[in-house]
ZABADREN-445769 format. One record per residue (C-alpha): residue number from 0; residue in three letters; x, y, z. Coordinates in pm, whole numbers. Example, Ala and Ser with C-alpha at 12.3 -4.5 7.8 and 13.67 -1.06 7.14 Angstrom:
% residues 2
{nr = 0 rest = ALA east = 1230 north = -450 up = 780}
{nr = 1 rest = SER east = 1367 north = -106 up = 714}
% end
This chain:
% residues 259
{nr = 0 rest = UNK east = 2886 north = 7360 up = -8614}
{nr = 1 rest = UNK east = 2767 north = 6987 up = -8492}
{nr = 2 rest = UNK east = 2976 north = 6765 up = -8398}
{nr = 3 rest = UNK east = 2835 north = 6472 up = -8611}
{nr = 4 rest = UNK east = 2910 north = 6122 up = -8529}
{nr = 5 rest = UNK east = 2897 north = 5896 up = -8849}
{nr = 6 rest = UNK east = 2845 north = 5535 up = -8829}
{nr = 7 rest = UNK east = 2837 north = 5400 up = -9193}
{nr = 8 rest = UNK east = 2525 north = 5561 up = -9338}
{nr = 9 rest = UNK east = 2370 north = 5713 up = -8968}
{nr = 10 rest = UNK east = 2453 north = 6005 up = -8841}
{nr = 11 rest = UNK east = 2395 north = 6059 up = -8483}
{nr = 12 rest = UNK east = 2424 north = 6434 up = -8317}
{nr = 13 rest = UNK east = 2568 north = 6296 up = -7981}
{nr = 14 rest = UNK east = 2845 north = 6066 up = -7895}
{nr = 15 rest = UNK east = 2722 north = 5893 up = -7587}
{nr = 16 rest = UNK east = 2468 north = 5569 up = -7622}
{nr = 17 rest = UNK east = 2357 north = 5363 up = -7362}
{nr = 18 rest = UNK east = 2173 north = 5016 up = -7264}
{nr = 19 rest = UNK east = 1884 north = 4932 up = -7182}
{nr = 20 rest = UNK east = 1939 north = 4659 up = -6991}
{nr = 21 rest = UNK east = 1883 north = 4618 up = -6570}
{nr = 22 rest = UNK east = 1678 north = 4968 up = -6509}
{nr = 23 rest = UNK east = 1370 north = 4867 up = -6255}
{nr = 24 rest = UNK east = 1131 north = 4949 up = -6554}
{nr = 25 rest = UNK east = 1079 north = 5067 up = -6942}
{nr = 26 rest = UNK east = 951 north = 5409 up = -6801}
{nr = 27 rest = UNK east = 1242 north = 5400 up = -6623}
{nr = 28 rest = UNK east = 1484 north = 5357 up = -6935}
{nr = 29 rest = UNK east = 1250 north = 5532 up = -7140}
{nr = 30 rest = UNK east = 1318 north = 5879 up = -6887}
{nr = 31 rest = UNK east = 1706 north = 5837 up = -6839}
{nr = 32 rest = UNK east = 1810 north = 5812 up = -7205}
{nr = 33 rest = UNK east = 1617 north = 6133 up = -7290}
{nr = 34 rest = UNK east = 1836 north = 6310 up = -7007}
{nr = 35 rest = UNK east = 2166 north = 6152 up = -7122}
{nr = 36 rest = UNK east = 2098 north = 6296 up = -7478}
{nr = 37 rest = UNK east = 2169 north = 5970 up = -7655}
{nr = 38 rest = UNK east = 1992 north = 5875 up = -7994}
{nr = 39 rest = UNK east = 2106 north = 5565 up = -7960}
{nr = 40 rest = UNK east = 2004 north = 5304 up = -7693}
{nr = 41 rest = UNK east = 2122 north = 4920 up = -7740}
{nr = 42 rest = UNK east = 1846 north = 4609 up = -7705}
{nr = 43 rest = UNK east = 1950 north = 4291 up = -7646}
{nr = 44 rest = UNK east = 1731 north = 4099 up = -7839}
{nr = 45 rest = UNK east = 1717 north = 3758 up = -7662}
{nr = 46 rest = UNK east = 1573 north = 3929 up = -7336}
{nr = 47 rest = UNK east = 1399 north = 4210 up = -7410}
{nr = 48 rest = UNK east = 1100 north = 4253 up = -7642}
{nr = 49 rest = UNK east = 1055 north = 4456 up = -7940}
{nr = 50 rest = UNK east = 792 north = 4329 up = -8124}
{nr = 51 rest = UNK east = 531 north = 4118 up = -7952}
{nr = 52 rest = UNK east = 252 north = 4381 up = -7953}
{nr = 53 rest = UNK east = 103 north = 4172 up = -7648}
{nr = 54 rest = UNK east = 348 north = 4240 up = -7391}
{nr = 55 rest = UNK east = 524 north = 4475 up = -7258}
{nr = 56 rest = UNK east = 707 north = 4656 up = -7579}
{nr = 57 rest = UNK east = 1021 north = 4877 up = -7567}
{nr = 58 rest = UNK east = 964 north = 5006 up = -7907}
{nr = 59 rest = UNK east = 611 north = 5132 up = -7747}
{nr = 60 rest = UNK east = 792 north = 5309 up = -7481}
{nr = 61 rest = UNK east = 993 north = 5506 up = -7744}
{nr = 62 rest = UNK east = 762 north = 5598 up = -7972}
{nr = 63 rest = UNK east = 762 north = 5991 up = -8052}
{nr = 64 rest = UNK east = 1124 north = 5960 up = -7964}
{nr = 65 rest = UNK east = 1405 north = 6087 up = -8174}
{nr = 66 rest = UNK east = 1589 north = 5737 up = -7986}
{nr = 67 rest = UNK east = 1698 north = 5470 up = -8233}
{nr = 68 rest = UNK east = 1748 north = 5110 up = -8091}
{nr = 69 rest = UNK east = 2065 north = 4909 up = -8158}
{nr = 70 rest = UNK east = 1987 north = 4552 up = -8134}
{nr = 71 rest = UNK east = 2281 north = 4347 up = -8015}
{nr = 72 rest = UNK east = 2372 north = 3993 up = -8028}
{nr = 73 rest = UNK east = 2375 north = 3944 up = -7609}
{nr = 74 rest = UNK east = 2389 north = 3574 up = -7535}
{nr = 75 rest = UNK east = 2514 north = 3421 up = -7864}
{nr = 76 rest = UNK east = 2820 north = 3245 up = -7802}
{nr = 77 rest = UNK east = 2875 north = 3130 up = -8230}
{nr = 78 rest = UNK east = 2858 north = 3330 up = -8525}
{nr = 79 rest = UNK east = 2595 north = 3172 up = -8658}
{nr = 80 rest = UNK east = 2377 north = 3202 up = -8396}
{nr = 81 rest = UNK east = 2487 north = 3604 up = -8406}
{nr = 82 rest = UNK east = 2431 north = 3604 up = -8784}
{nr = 83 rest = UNK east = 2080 north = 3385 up = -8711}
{nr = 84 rest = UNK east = 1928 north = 3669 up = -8490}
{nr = 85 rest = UNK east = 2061 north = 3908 up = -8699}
{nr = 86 rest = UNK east = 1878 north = 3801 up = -8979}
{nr = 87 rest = UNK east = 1536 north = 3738 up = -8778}
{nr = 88 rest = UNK east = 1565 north = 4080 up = -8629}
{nr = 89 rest = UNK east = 1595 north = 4289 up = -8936}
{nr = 90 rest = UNK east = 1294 north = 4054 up = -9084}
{nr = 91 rest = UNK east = 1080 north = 4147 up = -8773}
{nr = 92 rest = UNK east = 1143 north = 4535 up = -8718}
{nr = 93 rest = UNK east = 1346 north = 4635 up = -9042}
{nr = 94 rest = UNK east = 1656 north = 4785 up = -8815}
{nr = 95 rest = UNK east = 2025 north = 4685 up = -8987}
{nr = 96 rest = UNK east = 2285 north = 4877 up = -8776}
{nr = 97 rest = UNK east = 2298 north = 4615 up = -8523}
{nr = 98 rest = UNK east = 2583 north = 4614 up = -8240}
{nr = 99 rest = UNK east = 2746 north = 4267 up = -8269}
{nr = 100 rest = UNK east = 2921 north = 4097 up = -7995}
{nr = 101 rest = UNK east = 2983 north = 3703 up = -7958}
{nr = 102 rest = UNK east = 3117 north = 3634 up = -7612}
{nr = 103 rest = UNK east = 3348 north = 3352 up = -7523}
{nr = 104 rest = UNK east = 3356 north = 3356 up = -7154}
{nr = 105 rest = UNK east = 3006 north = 3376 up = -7017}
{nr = 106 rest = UNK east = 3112 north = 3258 up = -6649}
{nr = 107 rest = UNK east = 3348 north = 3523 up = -6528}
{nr = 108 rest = UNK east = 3503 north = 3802 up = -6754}
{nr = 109 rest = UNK east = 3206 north = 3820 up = -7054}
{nr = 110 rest = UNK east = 3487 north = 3880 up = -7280}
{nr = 111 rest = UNK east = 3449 north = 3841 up = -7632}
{nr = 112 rest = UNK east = 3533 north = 3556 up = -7900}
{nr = 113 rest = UNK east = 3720 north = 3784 up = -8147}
{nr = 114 rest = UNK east = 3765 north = 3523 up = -8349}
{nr = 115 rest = UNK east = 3414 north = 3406 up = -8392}
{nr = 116 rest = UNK east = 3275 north = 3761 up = -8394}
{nr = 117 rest = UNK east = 3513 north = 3831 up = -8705}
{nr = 118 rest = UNK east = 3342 north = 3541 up = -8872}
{nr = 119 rest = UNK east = 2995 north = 3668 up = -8811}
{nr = 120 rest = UNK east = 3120 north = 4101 up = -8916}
{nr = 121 rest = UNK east = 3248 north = 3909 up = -9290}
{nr = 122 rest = UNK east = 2924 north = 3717 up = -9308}
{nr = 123 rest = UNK east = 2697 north = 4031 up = -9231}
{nr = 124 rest = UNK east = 2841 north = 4275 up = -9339}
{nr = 125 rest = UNK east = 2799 north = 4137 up = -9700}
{nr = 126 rest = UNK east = 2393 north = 4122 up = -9597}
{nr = 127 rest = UNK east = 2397 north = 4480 up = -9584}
{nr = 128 rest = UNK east = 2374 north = 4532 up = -9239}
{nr = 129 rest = UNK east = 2572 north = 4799 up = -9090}
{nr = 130 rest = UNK east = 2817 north = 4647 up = -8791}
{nr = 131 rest = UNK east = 2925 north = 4841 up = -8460}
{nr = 132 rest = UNK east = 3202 north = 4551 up = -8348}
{nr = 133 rest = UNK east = 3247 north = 4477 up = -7947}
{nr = 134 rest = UNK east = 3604 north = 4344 up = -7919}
{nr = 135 rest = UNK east = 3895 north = 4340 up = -7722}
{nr = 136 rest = UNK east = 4144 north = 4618 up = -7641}
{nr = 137 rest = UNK east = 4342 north = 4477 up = -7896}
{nr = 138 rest = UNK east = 4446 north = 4679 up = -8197}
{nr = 139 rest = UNK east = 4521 north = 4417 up = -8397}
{nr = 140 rest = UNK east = 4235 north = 4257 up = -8406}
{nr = 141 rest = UNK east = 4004 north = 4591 up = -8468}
{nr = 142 rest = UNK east = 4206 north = 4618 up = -8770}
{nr = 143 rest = UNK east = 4099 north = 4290 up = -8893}
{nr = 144 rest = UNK east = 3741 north = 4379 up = -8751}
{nr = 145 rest = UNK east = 3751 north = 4709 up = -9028}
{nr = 146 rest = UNK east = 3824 north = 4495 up = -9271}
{nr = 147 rest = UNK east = 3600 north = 4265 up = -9211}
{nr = 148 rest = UNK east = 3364 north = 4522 up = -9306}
{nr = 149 rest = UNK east = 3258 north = 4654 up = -8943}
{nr = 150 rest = UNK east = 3187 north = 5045 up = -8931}
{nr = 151 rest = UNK east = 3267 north = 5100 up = -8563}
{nr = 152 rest = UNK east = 3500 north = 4930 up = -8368}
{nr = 153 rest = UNK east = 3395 north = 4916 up = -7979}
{nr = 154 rest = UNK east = 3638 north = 4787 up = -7759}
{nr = 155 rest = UNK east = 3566 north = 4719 up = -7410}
{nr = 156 rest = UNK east = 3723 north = 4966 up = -7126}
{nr = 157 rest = UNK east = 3684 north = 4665 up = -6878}
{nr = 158 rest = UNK east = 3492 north = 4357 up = -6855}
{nr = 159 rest = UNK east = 3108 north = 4406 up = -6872}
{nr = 160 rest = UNK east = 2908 north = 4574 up = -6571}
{nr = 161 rest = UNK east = 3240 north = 4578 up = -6372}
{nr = 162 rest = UNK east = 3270 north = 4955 up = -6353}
{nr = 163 rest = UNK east = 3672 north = 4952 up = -6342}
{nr = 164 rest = UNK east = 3679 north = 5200 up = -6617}
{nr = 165 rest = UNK east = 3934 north = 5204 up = -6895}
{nr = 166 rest = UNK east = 4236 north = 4963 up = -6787}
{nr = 167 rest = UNK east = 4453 north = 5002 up = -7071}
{nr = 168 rest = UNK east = 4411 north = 5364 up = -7218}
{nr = 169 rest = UNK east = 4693 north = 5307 up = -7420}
{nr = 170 rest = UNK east = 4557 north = 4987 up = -7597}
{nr = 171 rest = UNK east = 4274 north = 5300 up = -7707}
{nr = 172 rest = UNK east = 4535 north = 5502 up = -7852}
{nr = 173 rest = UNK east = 4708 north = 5225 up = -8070}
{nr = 174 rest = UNK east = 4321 north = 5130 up = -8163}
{nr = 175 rest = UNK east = 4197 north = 5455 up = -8265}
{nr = 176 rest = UNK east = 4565 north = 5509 up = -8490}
{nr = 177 rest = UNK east = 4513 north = 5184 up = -8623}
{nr = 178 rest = UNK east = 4141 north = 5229 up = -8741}
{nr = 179 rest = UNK east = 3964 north = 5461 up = -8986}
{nr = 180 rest = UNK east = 3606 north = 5370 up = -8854}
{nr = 181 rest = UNK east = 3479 north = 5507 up = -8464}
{nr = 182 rest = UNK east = 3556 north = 5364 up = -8235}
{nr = 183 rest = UNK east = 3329 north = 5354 up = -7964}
{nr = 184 rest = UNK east = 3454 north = 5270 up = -7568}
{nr = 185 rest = UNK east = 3234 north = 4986 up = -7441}
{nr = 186 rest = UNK east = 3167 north = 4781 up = -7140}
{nr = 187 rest = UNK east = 3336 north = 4878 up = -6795}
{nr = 188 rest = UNK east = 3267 north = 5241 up = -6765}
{nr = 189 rest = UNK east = 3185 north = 5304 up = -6381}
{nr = 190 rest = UNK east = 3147 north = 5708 up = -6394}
{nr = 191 rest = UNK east = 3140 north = 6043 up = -6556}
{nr = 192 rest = UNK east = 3522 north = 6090 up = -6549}
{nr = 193 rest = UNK east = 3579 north = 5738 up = -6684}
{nr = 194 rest = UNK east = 3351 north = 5858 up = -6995}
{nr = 195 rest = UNK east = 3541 north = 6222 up = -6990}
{nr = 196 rest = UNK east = 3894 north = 6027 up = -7003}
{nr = 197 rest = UNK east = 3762 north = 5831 up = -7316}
{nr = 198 rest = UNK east = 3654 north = 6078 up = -7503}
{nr = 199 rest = UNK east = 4000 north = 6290 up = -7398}
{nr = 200 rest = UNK east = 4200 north = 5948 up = -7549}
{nr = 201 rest = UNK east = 4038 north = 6012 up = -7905}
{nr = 202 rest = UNK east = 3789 north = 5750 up = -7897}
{nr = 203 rest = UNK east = 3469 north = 5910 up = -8072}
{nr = 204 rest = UNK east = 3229 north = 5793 up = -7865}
{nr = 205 rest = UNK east = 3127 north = 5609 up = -7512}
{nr = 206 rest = UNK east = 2874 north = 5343 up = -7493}
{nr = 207 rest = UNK east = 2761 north = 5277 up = -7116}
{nr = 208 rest = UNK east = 2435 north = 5071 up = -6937}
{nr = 209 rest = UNK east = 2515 north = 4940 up = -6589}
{nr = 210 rest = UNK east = 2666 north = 5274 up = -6502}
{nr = 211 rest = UNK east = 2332 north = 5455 up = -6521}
{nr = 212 rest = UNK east = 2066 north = 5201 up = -6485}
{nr = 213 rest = UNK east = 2265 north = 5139 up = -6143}
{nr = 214 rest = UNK east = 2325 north = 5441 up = -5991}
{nr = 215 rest = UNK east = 2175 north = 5571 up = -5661}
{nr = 216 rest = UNK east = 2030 north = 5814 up = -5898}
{nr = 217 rest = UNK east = 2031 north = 5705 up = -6278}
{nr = 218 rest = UNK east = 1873 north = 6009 up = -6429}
{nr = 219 rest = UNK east = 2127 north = 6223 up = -6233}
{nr = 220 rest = UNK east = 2422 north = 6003 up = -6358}
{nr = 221 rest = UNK east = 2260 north = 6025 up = -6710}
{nr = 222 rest = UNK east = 2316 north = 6350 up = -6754}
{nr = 223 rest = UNK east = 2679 north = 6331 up = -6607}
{nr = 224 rest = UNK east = 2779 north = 6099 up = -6901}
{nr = 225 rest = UNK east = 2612 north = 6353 up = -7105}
{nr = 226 rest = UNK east = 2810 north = 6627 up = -7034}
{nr = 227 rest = UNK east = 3118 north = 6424 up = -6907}
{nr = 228 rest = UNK east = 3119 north = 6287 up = -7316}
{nr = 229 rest = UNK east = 3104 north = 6651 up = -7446}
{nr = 230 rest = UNK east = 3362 north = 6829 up = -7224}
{nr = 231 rest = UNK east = 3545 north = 6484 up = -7271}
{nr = 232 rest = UNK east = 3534 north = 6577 up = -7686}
{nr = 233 rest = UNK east = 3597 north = 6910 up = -7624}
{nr = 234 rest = UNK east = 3928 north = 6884 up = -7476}
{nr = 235 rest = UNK east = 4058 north = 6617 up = -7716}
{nr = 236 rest = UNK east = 3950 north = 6869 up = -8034}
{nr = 237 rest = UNK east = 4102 north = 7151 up = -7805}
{nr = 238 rest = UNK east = 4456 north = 6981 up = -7811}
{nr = 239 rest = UNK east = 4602 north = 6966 up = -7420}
{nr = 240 rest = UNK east = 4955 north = 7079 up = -7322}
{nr = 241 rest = UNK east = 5241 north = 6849 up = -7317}
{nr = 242 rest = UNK east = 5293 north = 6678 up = -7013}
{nr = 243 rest = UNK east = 5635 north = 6814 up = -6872}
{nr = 244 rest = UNK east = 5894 north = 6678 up = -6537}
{nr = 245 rest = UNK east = 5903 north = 6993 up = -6375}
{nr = 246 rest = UNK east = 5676 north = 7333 up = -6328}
{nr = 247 rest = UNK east = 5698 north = 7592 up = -6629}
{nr = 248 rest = UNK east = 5562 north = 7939 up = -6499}
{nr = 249 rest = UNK east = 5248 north = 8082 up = -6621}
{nr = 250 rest = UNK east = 5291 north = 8469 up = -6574}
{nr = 251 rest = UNK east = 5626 north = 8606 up = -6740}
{nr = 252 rest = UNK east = 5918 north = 8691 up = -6561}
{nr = 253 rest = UNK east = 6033 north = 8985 up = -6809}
{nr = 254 rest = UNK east = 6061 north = 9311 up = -6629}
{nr = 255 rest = UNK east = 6041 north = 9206 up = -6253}
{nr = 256 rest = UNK east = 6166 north = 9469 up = -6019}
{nr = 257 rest = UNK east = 6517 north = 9351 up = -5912}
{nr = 258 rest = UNK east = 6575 north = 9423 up = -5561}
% end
């Protein structure tokens, strides 16, 4: 059976999307997201185009794909300027599941306004549009981000592009109890294993860019966070051992031949 990830009213066969932000070219992009597997690759639509037939055009570079774009709100610092391109982007290319992210530190940690991001998830949400949320690692505030009317929660492993991987795993615990939407592990994910231990925390799915588009070798790394989300799935749904103090044996001791 498929392991379908539902995101309000999408459906998306696997759990890992990615960027398309800093890769050397659209073919480029384009050649590493079909290895990763991901239907799902995010656009930031203040620097990358989408829809000016006369230049270079991502959505060109996709075409025949089975590879939806996720524009996000990169850059916007307000709500209403999130809400504003929002509302142009949908009138230009028709797409309404939109990531949405207002950022309140653009100097040094990218982290995001909750507060103002909140504003702008009430505001579209209402529109119709359906809202994957990049917060903090605070449960709280996802909470108020579901009911707000988001449909995925993504909170932020570490600060953007930093490749730290997740700082607080508990922090993903307490969101994923305290949430009935996905929630989706963004920003700071460095490697496969940091994507594995994700997945193996209960979040249902991984969204990564720099990781890939950086590596020595992106479309190797690609398919690492392809496989490293799967196996990272698996072993949640499998159910691990408890963590004990001290060894427990693993072949009986019954019936050993006393000497």
């Amino acid at each position: 059976m498929k392991d379908i990830l539902k995101i309000g009213k999408y459906e998306l066969g696997s759990r890992l999307i990615v960027g398309s932000g800093k890769y050397k070219d659209f073919q480029t992009t384009k050649e590493a997201t079909l290895v990763s597997g991901s239907e799902l690759i995010t656009v930031a639509v203040r620097r990358l185009n989408i829809t000016n037939p006369d230049q270079e055009n991502l959505r060109d570079t996709f075409a025949g794909t089975n590879v939806k774009f996720l524009p996000n709100s990169a850059g916007c610092v307000t709500a209403e300027e999130a809400i504003t391109t929002f509302r142009l982007t949908r009138e230009a290319t028709g797409i309404d599941l939109i990531k949405l992210e207002v950022i309140g530190d653009t100097q040094k940690t990218l982290y995001p306004d909750v507060l103002e991001t909140i504003k702008a998830c009430e505001i579209l949400s209402k529109e119709g549009f359906t809202i994957m949320a990049y917060t903090s690692d605070d449960p709280i505030m996802a909470k108020r981000l579901e009911d707000a009317g988001a449909h995925a929660i993504m909170p932020l492993a570490a600060p953007i592009g930093s490749g730290l991987g997740i700082q607080n795993p508990y922090n993903i615990v307490f969101i994923r109890e305290a949430v009935r939407v996905p929630v989706i592990v963004d920003a700071g994910i460095g490697c496969a294993s940091d994507a594995a231990y994700a997945m193996e925390l209960g979040a249902d799915g991984v969204l990564t860019n720099t990781a890939i588009a950086q590596a020595q070798n992106p479309m190797m790394m690609a398919e690492a966070m392809k496989h490293a989300v799967i196996a990272g799935r698996m072993s949640y749904l499998s159910g691990r051992i408890p963590k004990k103090p001290y060894a427990t044996a693993s072949s009986p001791i019954n019936g050993l031949i006393q000497f």
